[in-house]
N, C-alpha and C positions, 0 to 999 in steps of 0.2 A: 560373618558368613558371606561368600562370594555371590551375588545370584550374576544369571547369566540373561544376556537377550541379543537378538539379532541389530539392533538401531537403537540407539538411544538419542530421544530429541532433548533438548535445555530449551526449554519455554513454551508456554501452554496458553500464548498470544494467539491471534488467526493465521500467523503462517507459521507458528509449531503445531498447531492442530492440522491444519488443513498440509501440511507434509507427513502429519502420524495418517491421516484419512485416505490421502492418496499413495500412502506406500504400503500402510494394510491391504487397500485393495489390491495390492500384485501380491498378498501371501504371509509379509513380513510381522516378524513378532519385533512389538515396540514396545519402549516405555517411556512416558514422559514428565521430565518433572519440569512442575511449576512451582514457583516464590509463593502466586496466590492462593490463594483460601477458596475451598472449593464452593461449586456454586450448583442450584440446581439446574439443569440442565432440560429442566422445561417453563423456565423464567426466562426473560429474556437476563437479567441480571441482577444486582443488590442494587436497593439503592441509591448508594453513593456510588455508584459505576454512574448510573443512568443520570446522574447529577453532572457529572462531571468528565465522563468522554461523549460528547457530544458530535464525533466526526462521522461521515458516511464515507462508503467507499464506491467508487465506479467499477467494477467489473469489468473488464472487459471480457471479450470473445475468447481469447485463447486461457483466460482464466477460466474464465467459465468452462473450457472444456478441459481442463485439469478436477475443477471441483465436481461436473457431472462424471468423469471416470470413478471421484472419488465416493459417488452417489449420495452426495450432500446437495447438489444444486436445487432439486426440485422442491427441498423443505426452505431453504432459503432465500430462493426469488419471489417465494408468496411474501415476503415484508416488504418487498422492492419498487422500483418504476423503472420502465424501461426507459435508456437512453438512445431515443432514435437520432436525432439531429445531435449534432458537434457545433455551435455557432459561438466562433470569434468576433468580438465590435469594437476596433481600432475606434479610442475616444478622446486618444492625447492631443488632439488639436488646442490651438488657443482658446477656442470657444469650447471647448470641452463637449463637443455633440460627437453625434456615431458617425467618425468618415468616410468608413468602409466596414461593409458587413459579411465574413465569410461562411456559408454555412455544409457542411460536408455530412450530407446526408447518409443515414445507413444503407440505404439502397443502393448505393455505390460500393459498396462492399459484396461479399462474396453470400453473407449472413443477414441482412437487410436491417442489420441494428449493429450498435456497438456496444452496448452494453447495458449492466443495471445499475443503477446506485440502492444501496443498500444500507442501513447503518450499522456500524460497527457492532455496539451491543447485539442485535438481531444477526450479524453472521456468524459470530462469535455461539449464540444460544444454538440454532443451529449444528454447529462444527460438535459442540458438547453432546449435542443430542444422540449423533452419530454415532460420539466416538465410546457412548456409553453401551451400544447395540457390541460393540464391536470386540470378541473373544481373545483378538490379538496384538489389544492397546492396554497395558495399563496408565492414568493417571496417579500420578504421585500431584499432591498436591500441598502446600503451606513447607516447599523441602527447594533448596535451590543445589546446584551442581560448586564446591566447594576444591574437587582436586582432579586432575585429568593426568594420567601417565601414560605416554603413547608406548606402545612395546618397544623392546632394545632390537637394537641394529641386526644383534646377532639372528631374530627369528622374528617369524609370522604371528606374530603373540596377537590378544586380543588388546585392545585399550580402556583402561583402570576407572573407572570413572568414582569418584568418594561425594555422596549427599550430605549435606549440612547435617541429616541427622546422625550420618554416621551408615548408612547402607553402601554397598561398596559394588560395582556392576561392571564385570566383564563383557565387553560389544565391542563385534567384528565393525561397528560404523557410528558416529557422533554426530549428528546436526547440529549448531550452535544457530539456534533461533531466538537465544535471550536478549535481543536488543541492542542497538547504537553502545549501550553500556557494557557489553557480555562481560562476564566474569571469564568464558571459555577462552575468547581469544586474545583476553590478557593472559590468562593460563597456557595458553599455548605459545605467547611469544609474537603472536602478528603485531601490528603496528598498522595504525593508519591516521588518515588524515582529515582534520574537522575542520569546519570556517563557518563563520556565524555571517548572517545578512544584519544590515539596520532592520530590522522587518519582523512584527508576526502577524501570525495570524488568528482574526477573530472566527467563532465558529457558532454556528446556530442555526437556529432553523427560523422559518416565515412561510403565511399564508399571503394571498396576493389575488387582484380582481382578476389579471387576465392569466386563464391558463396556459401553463406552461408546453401543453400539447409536447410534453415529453422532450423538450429541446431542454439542452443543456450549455447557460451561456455565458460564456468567460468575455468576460468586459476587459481593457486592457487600457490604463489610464498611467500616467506617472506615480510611482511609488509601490506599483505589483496589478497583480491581475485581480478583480475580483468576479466571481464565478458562483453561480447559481442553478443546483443541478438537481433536477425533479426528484419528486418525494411522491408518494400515496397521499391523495387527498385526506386532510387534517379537518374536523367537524364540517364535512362538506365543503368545503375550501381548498384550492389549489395549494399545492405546498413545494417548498425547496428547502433545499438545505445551502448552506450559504459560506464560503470560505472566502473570507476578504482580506489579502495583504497588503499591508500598510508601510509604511516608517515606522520604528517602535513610538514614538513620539505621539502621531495621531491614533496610532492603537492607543495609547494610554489613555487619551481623550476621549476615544470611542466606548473604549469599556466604561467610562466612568459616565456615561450617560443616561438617564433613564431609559425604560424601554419605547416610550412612543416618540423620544430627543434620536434615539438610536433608527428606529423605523424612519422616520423623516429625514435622517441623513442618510439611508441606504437606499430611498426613494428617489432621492437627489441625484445619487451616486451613481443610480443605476437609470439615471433617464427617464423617468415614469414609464421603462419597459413593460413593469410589470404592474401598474398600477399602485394605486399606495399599497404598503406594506405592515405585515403586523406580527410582532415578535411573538415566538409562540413555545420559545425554551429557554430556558437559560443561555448566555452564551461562556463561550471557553474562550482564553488567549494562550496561545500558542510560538512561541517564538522559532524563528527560520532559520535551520540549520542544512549543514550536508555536508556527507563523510563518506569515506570509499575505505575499504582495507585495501593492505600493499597486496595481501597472498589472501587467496579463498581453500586452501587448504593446508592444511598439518596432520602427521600421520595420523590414519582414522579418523581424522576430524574435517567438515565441512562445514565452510559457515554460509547461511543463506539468509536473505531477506534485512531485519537492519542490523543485524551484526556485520554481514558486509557492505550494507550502503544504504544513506538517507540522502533525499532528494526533497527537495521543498514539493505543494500540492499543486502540482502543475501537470495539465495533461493525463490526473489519473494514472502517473506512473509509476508510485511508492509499491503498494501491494502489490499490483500487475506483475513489476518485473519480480516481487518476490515469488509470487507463481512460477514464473518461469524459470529461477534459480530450482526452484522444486521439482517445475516439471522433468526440465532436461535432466538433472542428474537421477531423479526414479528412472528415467527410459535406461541409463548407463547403467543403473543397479539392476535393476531387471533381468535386464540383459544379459549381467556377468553371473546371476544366479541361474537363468534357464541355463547356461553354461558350465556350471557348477565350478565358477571362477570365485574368489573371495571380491567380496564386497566392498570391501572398505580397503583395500588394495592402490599403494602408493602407487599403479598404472592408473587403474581406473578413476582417481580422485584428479591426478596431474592431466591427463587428457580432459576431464571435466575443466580444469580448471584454462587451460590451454584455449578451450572454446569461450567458458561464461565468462571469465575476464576483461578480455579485451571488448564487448558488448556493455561488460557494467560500467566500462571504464567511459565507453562514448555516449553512452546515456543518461550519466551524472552529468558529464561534461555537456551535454546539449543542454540538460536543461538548466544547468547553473548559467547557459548563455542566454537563455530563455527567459528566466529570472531577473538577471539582470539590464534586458532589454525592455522586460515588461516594466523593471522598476527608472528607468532612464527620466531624469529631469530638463535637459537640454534641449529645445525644441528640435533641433538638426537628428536629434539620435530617436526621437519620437517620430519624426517624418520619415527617417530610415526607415523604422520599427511598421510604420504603414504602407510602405513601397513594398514590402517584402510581403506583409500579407494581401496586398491588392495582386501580388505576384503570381503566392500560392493558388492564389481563388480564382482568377482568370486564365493562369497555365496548363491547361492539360497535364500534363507529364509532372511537373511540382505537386499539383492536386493532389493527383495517385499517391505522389511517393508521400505527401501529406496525412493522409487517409491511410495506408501502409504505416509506417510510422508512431502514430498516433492510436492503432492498437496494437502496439506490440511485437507485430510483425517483420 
């Protein structure tokens, strides 16, 4: 039997949810399915989640005011901290100490903060909470998207979508939110492009003597950045969460250390900035990739977030820009419905596309340059690498466009 719905998302990740959240709120009947097994949605997760994604997210501002339209923010910045300060610490010198320190305060912005850091599980529990209030979501859940037929030439048809279990769903519109992997935009035909770094990343959390007074601070040393971004005080203890890229080599090394081998080389690592340190989760390793699709749409279908692009943890910029693949094209849908224009309209999807493309396309690419200067072993390209941020930080006008930039603007 055919059912019908206005949107159909593929993935029930934080940015399929937080795209079913943000498009219910303008009206839209959703459905989404997810591969996983549902969960309760006033837990924060299972756990072998909570075991084993141990990543936080930064928020930023223009996310944030995507998820408050979506009227999720307010339940979910109670788990968070706020991230006032942004501080870069050029450390590649030969003596390995902090050459220059840049710090790009939220008061300089328009919103006197930049953001929250959050953790994943917790935005995620959240996002469930909502979408369980919500009359004009369904979750499908333990069901993945198996066949996609976009309508024929000849007419305005809907697009075919076939579930692993065999449910079969006519929608005027398709989000493909299932990941770097989607099954959708191999089913559709896109094509895109991956490259791996020598590099992953370790992931964990630590408590620490000096607080963190809410700065968030990316150290920047040969072989990647490592970055340290406030958390909710942990048994009365200051807390961070801790994303450190390496060479896969001394990742190897790092993991296999105990926890107080491990604490004492991140103490090392990071200066005694913050005091000694003390492991207080499991950690994760993560390896360093990033991918861009060639096309971000096929008829009825739109792919947003990592189906059209991964980026290494730099700058807070993976989810962000998935936000704003969300945001912009809900305003373009909106739009063509108060109009009583179709939605998922090969105009409306190529004009989206026409704008987010070329944006995702210089945003991979900064930060793959980003990446790669953060991880530079040569001292001449280390020294560059410190000329450029003594640049930003004493330049007026770079400042700005730094600060701009840097959340998403």
């Amino acid at each position: 039997m055919m059912q019908e719905t206005e949107i159909l998302i593929a993935g029930g990740g934080i940015a399929g949810l937080s795209a079913a959240a943000r498009l219910a709120a303008d009206g839209h009947q959703i459905v989404i399915v997810d591969p996983a097994p549902a969960q309760n949605a006033q837990n924060n997760a299972p756990a072998d989640d909570a075991a084993t994604d141990l990543r936080t997210t930064a928020f930023l501002k223009p996310g944030i005011d995507t998820l408050t339209y979506a009227d999720v923010w307010d339940d979910m910045q109670t788990s968070g901290a706020q991230l006032r300060v942004m501080r870069i610490v050029d450390a590649g010198g030969v003596e390995r100490t902090a050459r220059e320190t840049a710090d790009f305060n939220g008061a300089e912005t328009s919103d006197g903060y930049f953001g929250w850091n959050i953790t994943n599980i917790a935005a995620k529990a959240a996002l469930l909470r909502k979408i369980a209030t919500l009359d004009n979501v369904r979750l499908i859940n333990d069901c993945r998207v198996t066949g996609y037929t976009p309508p024929t030439a000849a007419g305005p048809g809907p697009a075919i979508i076939t579930l692993s279990d065999g449910q079969k769903f006519a929608t005027s519109l398709v989000l493909a939110a299932d990941g770097r992997n989607s099954t959708l935009r191999n089913l559709a035909g896109i094509r895109f492009n991956r490259w791996s770094y020598d590099q992953d990343a370790l992931v964990f959390a630590v408590t620490h003597h000096t607080p963190h007074d809410n700065i968030s601070t990316e150290i920047h040393r040969s072989g990647g950045p490592l970055t340290l971004v406030p958390m909710p005080d942990h048994n009365g203890k200051a807390c961070s969460s801790v994303v450190w890229m390496v060479p896969h080599a001394r990742a190897t090394q790092l993991a296999a250390m105990d926890d107080a081998a491990l604490a004492r080389a991140l103490t090392r690592d990071t200066m005694n900035l913050f005091g000694p340190v003390e492991i207080v989760t499991q950690r994760a390793v993560w390896p360093m990739v990033a991918q861009i699709a060639h096309r971000l749409t096929a008829p009825r279908l739109a792919l947003v977030a990592e189906t059209a692009h991964v980026v290494p943890p730099i700058g807070a910029q993976g989810l962000n820009m998935s936000l704003h693949d969300i945001e912009t094209l809900a305003k373009q849908i909106d739009l063509a419905k108060l109009e009583n224009k179709d939605i998922g309209s090969d105009e409306l999807l190529h004009r989206w596309e026409r704008r987010q493309l070329p944006k995702t396309i210089a945003r991979v690419g900064g930060i793959d340059l980003l990446n790669r200067a953060a991880m530079a072993e040569p001292e001449f390209l280390r020294d560059l690498r410190y000329a450029g941020l003594c640049a930003i930080n004493h330049i007026g006008p770079l400042r700005r466009l730094a600060i701009k930039a840097g959340i998403g603007k």
